[in-house]
N, C-alpha and C positions, 0 to 999 in steps of 0.2 A: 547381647543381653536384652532383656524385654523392657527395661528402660532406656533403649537407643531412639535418639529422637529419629531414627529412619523411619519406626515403624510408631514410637508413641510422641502423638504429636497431638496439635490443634490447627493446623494449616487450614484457613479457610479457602475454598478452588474457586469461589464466587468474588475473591476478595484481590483489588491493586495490588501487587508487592511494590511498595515502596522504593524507584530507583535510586535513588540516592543511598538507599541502605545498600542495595544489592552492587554498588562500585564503589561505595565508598560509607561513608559515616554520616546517621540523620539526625541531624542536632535540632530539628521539630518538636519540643512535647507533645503539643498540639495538633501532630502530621495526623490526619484521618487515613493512611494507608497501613499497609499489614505490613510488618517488621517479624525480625528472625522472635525475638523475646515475646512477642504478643503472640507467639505459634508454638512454646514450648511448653512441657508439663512445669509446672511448680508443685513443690510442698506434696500433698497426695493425692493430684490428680492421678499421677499414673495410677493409682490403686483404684481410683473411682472410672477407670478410663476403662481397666480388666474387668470389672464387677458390671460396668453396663450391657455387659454380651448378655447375661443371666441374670436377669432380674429378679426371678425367682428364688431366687438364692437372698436375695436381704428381704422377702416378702413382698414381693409386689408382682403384677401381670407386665403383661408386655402392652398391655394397653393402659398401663397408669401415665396421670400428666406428669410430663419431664417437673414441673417444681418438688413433683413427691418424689418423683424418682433422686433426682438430687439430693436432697433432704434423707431418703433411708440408706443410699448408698454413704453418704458421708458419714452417717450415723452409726453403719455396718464397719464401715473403714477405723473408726475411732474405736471402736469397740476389740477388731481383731488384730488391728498393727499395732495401738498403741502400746501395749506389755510386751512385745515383741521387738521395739524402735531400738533396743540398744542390745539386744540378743542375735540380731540378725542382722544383714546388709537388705539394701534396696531389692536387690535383683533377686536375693533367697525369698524376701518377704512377696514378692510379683510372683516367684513358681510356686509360693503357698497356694495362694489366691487361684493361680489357674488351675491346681490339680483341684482346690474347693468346687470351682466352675464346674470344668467339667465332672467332677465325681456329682452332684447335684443335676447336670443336664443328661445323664447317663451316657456319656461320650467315651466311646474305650479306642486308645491311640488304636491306628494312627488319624483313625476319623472324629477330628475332633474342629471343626472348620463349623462356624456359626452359618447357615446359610439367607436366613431371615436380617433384614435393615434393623439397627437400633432406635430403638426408641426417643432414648439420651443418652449422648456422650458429653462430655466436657468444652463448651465453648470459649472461644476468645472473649472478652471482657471487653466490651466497650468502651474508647476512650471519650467519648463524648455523647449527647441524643442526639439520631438522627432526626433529620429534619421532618415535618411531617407528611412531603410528597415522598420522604425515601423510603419510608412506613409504612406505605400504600401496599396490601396484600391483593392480588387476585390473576388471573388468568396470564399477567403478564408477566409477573413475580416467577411466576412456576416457571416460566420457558427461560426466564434469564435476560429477560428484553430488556432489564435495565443495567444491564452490562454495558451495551453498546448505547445507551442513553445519558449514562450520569456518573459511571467509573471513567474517567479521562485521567488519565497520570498527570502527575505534577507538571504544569509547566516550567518553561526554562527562565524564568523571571525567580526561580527559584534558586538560583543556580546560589546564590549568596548564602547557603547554607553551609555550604562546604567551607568558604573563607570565613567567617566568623560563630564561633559556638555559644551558644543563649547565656554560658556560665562567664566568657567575656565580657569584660569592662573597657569603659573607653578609654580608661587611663595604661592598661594592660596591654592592649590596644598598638596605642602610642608608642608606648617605650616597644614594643617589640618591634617597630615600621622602623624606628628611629636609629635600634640597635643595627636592623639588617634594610637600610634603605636600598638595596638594590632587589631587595625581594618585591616583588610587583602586585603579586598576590596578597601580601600584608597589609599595602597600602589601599587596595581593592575590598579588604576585607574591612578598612578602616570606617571607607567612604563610606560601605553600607549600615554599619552598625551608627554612624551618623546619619543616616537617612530614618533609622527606625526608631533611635533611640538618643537625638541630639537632643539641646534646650533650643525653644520658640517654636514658630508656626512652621507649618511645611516648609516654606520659602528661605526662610532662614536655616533651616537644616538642608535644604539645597545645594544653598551656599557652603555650610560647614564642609559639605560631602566635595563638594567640589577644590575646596580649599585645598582638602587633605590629597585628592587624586593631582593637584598643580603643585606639592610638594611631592608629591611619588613623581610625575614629570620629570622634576629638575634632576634628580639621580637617575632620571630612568626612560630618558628621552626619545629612544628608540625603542620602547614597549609596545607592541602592538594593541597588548590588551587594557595596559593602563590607559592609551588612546581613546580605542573603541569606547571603553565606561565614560570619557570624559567627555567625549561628543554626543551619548547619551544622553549623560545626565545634562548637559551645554545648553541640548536641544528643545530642554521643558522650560529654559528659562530664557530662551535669546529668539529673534528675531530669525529667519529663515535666511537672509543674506551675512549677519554674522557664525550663523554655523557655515555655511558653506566656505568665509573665509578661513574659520577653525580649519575646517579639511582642508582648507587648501596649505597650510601652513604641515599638519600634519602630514600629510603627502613628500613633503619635502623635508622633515624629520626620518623618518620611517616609509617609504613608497610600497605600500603594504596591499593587496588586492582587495580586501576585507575594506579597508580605511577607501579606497578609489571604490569600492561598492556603496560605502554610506556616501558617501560625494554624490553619486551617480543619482544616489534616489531622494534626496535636498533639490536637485534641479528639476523647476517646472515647465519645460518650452523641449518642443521634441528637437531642435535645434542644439539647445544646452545640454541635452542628454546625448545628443549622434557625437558630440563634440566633446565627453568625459566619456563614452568608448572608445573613441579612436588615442583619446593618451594613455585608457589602461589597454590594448591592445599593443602600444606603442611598448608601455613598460611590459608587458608580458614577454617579447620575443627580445628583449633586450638582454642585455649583457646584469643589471642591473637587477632582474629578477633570479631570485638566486631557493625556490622553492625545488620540489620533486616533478622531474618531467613529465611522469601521470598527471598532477595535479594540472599544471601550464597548461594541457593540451585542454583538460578539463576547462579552466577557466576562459581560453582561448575561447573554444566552440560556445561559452555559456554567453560571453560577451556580443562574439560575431551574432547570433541567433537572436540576441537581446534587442541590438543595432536593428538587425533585420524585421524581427517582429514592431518594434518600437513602429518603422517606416509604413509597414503592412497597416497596421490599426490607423496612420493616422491619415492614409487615405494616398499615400505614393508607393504605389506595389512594383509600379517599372526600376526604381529609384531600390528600391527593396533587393530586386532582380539582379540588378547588377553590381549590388555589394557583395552577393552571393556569389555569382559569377568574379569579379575581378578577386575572391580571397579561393577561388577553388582553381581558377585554369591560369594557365601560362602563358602569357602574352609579349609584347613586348618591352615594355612600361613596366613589367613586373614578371623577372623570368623567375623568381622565387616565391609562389603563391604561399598566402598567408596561413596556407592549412596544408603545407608542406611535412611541417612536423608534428604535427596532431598524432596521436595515436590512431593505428588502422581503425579501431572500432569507430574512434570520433568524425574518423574523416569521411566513413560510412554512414554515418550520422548527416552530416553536412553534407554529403551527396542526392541523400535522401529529401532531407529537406528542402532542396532548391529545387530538385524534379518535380516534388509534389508542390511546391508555389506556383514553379512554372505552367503545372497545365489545373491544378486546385486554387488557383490563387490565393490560399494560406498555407501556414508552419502547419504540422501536427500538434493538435491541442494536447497530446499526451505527455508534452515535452513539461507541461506547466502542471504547478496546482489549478485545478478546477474551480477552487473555488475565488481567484483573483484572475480576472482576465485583462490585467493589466501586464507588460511586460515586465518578466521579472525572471527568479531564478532558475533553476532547471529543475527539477525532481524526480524527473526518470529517463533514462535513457534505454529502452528497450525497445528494438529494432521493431519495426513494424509497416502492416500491408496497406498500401495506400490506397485509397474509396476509387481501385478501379472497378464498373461496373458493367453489364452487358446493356444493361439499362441506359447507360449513359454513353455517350458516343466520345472518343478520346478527341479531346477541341486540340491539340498542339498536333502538329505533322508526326509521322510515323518515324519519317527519317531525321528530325530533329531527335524526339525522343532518346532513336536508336543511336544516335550521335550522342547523347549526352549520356547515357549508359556505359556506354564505350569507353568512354572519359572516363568515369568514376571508377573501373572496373580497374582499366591501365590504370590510374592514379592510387586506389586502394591496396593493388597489388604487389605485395614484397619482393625485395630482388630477394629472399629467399626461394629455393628449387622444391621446396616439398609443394605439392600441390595439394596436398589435404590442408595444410598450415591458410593459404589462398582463399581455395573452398569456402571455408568457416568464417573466415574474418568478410568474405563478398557475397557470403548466401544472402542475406537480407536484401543487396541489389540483384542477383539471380531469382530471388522470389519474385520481387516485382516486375524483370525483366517480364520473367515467363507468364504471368497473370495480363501484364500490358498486351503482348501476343496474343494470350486466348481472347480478352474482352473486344480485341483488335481486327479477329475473327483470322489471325493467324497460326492455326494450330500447329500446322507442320513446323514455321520456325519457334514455339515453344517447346516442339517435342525434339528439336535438332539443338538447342540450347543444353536438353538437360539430356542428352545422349552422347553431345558432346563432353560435359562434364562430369559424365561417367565413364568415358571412356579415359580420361585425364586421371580420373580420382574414382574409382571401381569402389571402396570402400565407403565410401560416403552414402551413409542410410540415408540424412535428409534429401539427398539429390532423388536416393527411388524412389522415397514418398514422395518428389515433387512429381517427377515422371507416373507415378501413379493416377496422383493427383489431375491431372492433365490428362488422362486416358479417360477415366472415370466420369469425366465434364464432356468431353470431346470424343471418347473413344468408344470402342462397347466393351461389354462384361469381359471377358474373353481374352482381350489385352487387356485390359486390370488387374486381372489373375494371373496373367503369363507375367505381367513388368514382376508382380510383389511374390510371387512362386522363385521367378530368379532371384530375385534378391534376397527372399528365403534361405532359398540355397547356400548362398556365395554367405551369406551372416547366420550361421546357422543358431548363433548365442545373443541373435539381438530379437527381444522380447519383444519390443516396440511394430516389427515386421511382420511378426507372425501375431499381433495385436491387430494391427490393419486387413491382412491379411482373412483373419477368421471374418472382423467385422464385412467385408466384402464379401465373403462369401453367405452371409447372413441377408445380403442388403436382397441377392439374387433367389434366397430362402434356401439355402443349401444348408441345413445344420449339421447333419454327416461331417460334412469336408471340413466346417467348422470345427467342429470340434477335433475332426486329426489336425489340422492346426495349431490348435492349444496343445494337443497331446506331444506333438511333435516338437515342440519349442521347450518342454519339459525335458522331454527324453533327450534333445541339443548339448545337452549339457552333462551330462553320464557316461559314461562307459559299461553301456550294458550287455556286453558281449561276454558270453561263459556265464553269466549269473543266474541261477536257480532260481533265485528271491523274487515274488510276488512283488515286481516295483510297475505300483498301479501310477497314473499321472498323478493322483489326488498327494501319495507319501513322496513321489518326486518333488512337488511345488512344495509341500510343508517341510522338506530338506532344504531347498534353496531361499524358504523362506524365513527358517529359525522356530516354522510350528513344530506341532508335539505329532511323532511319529508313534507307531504299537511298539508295545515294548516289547524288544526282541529280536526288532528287524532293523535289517544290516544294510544302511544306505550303500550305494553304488559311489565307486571313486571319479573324482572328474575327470573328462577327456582332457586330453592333454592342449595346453595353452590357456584353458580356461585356471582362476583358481577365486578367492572369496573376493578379493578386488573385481574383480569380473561379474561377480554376480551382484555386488552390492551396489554396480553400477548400473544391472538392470532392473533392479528392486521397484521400481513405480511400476514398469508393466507385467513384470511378473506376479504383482498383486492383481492387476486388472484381468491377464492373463485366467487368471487362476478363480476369482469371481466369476468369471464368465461361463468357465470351463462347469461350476460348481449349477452354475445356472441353467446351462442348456442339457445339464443330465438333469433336469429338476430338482436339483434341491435348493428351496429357495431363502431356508432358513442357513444354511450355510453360507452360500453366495451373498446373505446378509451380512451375516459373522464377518465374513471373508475383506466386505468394504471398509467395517468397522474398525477391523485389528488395524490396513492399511492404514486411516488416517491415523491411527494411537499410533503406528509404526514410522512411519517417514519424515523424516525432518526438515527437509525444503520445506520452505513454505509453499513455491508452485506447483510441488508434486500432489503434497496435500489440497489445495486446489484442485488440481486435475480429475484425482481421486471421488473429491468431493460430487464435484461436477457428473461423474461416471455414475455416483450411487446414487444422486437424486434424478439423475437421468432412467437408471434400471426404476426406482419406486415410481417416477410417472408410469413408465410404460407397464406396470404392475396397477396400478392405479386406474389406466383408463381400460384396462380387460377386466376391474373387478364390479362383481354384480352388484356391490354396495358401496356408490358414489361418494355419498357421502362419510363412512368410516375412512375410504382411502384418502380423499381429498384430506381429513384430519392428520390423518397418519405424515402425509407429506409436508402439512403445514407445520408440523412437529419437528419434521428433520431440517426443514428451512430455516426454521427459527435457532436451531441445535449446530446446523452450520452457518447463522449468520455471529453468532454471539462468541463462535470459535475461533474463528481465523480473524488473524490481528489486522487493523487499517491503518496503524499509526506506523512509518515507517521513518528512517531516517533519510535527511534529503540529501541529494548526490553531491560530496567533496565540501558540504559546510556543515555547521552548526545547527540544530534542531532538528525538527521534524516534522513530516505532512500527512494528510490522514487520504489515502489512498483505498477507495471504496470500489475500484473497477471489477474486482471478483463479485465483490455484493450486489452492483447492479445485475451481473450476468444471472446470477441465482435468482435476484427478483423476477426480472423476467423471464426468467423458464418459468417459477412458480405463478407469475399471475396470467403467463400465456395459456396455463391450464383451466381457468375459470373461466365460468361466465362472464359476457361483460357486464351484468349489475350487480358481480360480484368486486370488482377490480376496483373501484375509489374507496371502499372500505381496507380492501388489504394495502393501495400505495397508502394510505393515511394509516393503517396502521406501520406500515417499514417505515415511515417518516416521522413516527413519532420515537420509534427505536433509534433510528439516524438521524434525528435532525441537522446536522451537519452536513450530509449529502446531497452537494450542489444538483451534483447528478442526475439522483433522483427525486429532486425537489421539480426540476425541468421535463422531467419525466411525468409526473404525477399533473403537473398544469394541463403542460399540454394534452396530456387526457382528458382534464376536466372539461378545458374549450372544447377539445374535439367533439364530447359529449354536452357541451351547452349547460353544463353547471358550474354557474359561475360559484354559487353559494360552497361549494366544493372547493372550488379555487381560492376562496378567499380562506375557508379553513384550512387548506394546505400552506398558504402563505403564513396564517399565523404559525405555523411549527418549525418555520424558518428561524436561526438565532434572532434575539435584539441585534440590533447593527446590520443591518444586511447586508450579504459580506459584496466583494464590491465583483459580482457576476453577469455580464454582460446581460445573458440571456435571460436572468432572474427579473431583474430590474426592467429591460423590456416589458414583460409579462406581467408585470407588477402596474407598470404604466398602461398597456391594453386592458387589464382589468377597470383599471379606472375609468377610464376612456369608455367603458362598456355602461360603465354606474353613472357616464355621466357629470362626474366629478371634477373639470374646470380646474378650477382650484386647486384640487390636491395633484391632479397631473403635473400642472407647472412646478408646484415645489417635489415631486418626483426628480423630476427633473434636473431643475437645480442641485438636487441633493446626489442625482445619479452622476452627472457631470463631473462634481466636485473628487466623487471616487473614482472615476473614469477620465480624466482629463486628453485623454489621446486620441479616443474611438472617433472616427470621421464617422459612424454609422448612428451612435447614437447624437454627436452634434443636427446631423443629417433630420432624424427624429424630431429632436427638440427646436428645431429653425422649422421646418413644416409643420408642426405645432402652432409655433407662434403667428406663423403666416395666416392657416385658418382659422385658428379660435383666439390670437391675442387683441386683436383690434386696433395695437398701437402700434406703429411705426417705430418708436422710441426704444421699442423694448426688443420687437423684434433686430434692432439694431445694434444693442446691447449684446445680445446672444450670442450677434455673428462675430463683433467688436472681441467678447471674449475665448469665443474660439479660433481666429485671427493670434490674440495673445500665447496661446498655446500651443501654435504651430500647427494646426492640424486644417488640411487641406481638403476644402469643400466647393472649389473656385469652379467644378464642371456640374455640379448640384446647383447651386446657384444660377449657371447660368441657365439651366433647365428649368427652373419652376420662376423663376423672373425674366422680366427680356432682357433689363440689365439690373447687374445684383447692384443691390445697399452697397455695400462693401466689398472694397478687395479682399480674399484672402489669400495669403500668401500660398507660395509656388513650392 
């Protein structure tokens, strides 16, 4: 029916959908996000929703203002439904109206499709004014910049809307806790409606809130979440050593990982913290913890990594090394190593990790939020290549290395027999393996590594791109053809092959072979033997794609082994495939179409990514061959902003509660886009991505160090202002914030930098390191500089070989 809210609706695309509606129930009046009810027709919009295609039809242009247009439509509506409301239904009164439409726009079926934007349709109703920066019309309104600027979903301090609803009383409340005191959540839902809506001042509803969650307690003493809330809320009101007894008490209630995680981050001394890992480690492998083996191994590796990282920032990295070492190898002292039962991915993880401390001397910052360079939880676990470089000469021995690879490899590898099963769970250290050999300057044994392991596992596509990959650096054209032509062959339905494949053949300027390439990976998948029918590549890929064929022609059946599961598992490069293909026969309005549908089409988010990445990648290189620099450069800035305001940043973090804003794709887009300009174009555009992302640590770091590199400070200091209030507590930020000062001259404000950086940073030996040479040559006092090292001394963090370098003998011991 044409009143089905599928098609008649008010969904705004620019607008939050409200999560708390979308999993459950939003008991907000108040909530500024978009809800199902705020997107539906009422009363007779749908009639004003049909009449806006043709304006013409109640007297107006299609250039009148939307308030007249509203105004005659409503007044047309009233005039032709109303003697009709109780003669007809909804849906008969709707096919009135459109055969009115179009019989007035001269439309005769079946071509009856408005192709012109409306002027006015029916919008949502404002539940409140916005503010008057959200009001703000111009250049950046249009691209949707304030998407990624000032749309941030609810957070999770919100989460108390679900346990108690605005139409609740605290007396209603009550008796419902009291009737079902084992329900945790009622008592949970008490505390807060007492926080928001008790009698007295803050403090005193505190108290109430706390009262009520130490009566959920006593029925409910192994609750993990009535805990959690009560150490919470404990913690605004108590001293820093009575919450840690709280947890320590708690602990012993309920021995919860959650509850031993608030424990962990109450302790201020890196000492007190090495020593509430080693007992949630203690409880994790225990008989005692009684969670999902996924999870364990998860929390295992999150704790080991935490320990380790903790040791790394605060200045003992040998100490770091061999916590690493004694929880991954089997010794004597320990023939049961700690990461014994990890799951293979994690333990690939943990392999990873200590190679790259051992010859990087740090963890992979990927592991962490960016924007906290304190040690803390995990938020991505996604395998990755470590900063080996040709640039850089490998500092740890070759056969160390190769020894410790070896290890991880036996250790990672299942007593299961399939070798593809192997492969996949140990590519990540086979990547690295083979990258350490080329940068090494040993090619032959990276190319005997992945020969080897095709010889083992013949199926495995990633192994010929790596062996590609390795010819291609190392090899000549010739064998880069020859590796991915076989592997062509032997995969003849992997899209991804003959994706690399054409691009090689491009890199060499061969577009012929390219394009049989493309054509060939098309025709891979058909059974085009005995058929008649004009099957050109272009209605091949719009078959395996779901596009619109001619009408009349008779796709070709699959060859056999393949069927839609097969193809929908190569649907990313079969888009890229098939763009290219579109491309290098010139047509470049298609090969546009073609990136477009891709992203509307794919549902990963990294595939869309990828995608992305490909079609801003085609419009530079369209860009820098067109005669009018400046319309392309616009044009691309268009699509930058179109794919930064697309793809989501806020993700959820690995095995806990919330969520983290993850901008690693948006810095890559930036920089391809601003690697295309001028350099006195480039602090205008970071300043302006920084004003869309203020949140991104990333490239807030990005954007400085530009500034200095270019000697505008005045730059720099505008950049720092687009950083949040609070600055959040980022190593490299804060440095950079300090050297500006330092630059101005500023004495004074350096030190309470300082002091202030410290206080969120309590562990870094690099930045104590800073602030003690600081006070050495600009404090003047002894007293203070004594104080400095006195408090960093209290915090465990170890600067005893600093010390003895820039004095003959230090102030102060610090500890070992």
């Amino acid at each position: 029916p044409l009143n089905s809210p599928t098609f008649s609706h008010k969904v705004n695309p620019f607008k939050v959908v409200c999560r708390f509606h979308l999993t459950g129930t939003c008991n907000d009046e108040e909530c500024r996000w978009q809800h199902l009810a705020d997107a539906m027709f009422s009363g007779d919009e749908v009639y004003q929703d049909l009449l806006s295609y043709h304006l013409p039809l109640v007297g107006l242009t299609d250039t009148a203002e939307p308030a007249m247009c509203q105004q005659a439509i409503m007044t047309y509506v009233k005039k032709m439904c109303a003697p009709n409301k109780d003669k007809m239904s909804e849906n008969d009164q709707c096919l009135l109206l459109v055969s009115q439409v179009n019989e007035h726009a001269k439309h005769v079926p079946p071509h009856t499709t408005f192709l012109e934007p409306r002027g006015w349709r029916p919008q949502q109703v404002e539940k409140r004014e916005l503010r008057e920066e959200e009001n703000e019309e111009g250049e950046e309104r249009r691209f949707g910049k304030d998407v990624l600027r000032k749309s941030s979903p609810p957070s999770e301090d919100q989460e108390f809307r679900y346990f108690a609803s605005e139409g609740e009383t605290l007396e209603s409340l009550e008796a419902a806790a009291l009737k079902e005191p084992q329900n945790s959540d009622l008592w949970i839902g008490l505390a807060h409606k007492y926080l928001k809506a008790g009698t007295g001042e803050e403090t005193s509803r505190l108290d109430q809130a706390l009262n009520v969650l130490s009566r959920g307690l006593e029925a409910n003493e192994c609750s993990e979440d009535l805990w959690l809330q009560y150490l919470e809320l404990y913690s605004r009101r108590s001293e820093r050593q009575e919450v840690l007894e709280m947890c320590q008490q708690a602990v012993e209630f309920i021995p919860s990982y959650k509850i031993w995680w608030k424990h962990l981050s109450l302790e201020d001394t890196v000492e007190a913290k090495d020593n509430v890992c080693c007992q949630i480690l203690e409880f994790l492998t225990s008989p005692e913890y009684s969670g999902e083996v996924e999870s364990r191994s998860h929390y295992v590796l999150e704790t080991l990594l935490y320990r380790t990282q903790l040791w790394v920032v605060s200045g003992r990295r040998s100490r770091a090394l061999q916590i690493l070492q004694d929880s991954l190898k089997q010794t004597k002292d320990t023939p049961t190593p700690l990461t014994s039962d990890l799951a293979p991915s994690d333990r690939v993880m943990c392999w990873l990790c200590f190679i790259n401390l051992l010859e990087f001397h740090t963890l992979p910052s990927h592991l962490w939020d960016p924007a906290d360079s304190n040690p803390g939880r995990i938020v991505c676990k996604e395998p990755f290549l470590m900063q080996w470089s040709e640039k850089r000469s490998v500092t740890t021995p070759r056969e160390s290395l190769l020894s410790h690879f070896q290890d991880a490899l036996r250790s990672c590898t299942s007593k299961s027999p399939a070798a593809q099963e192997n492969t996949q769970v140990c590519l990540p250290l086979y990547r690295n393996l083979v990258l350490m050999e080329r940068v090494s300057d040993k090619v032959s044994s990276a190319r005997g590594v992945c020969k080897r392991l095709l010889k083992a596992c013949p199926g495995s596509v990633p192994i010929c791109l790596l062996l590609a990959e390795v010819e291609a650096r190392h090899g000549t054209s010739q064998d880069t053809v020859k590796v991915l032509q076989d592997a062509a062959s032997r995969h003849g339905q992997s899209a991804e092959l003959h994706h690399a494949l054409a691009k090689c053949f491009l890199t060499q300027g061969d577009t012929d072979s390219a394009l049989g390439a493309l054509v060939t990976c098309a025709q891979a998948f058909f059974n085009l033997e005995g058929s008649s029918e004009d099957h050109t590549p272009q209605r091949l890929y719009s078959k395996l794609l779901g596009q619109p064929v001619p009408l009349g022609y008779t796709s070709p059946s699959y060859v056999e082994g393949v069927d839609h599961t097969t193809v929908r598992g190569e649907q990313l490069y079969l888009w890229l495939n098939y763009s290219l293909l579109l491309d290098l026969q010139g047509d470049s309005v298609g090969s546009a179409e073609m990136y477009e549908s891709a992203v509307c089409s794919l549902t990963s988010t990294r595939d869309v990514q990828t995608v992305w990445m490909e079609y801003l990648k085609y419009h530079l290189s369209r860009s820098q061959a067109s005669p009018d620099k400046m319309a392309a450069t616009k044009t691309l800035r268009e699509l930058t902003n179109r794919c930064l305001v697309s793809m989501p940043t806020r993700f959820p973090r690995q095995q806990s509660q919330g969520h983290w804003q993850d901008y690693s794709f948006h810095n890559k887009v930036v920089d391809l886009f601003v690697g295309c300009l001028e350099k006195g174009e480039r602090s205008a555009a970071y300043e302006n991505f920084l004003r869309m992302m203020p949140n991104n640590v990333n490239l807030a770091l990005r954007a400085l160090e530009h500034a200095f590199t270019t000697g505008d400070l005045q730059l720099a200091r505008s950049l720092l202002a687009t950083v949040p209030a609070g600055q959040p507590p980022c190593l490299g930020l804060w440095q950079l914030t300090v050297h500006l000062a330092l630059q101005d001259g500023n004495v004074n404000k350096v030190c309470r930098l300082y002091r202030q950086a410290t206080r969120l940073l309590p562990h870094h030996a690099t930045l104590w390191k800073d602030y003690i040479l600081f006070e050495a040559v600009y404090g003047g006092k002894e007293e203070r500089l004594n104080g400095v090292i006195s408090r960093c001394n209290q915090r465990g963090v170890n600067v005893d070989e600093y010390l003895s370098a820039i004095f003959k003998s230090p102030p102060t011991s610090s500890k070992s």
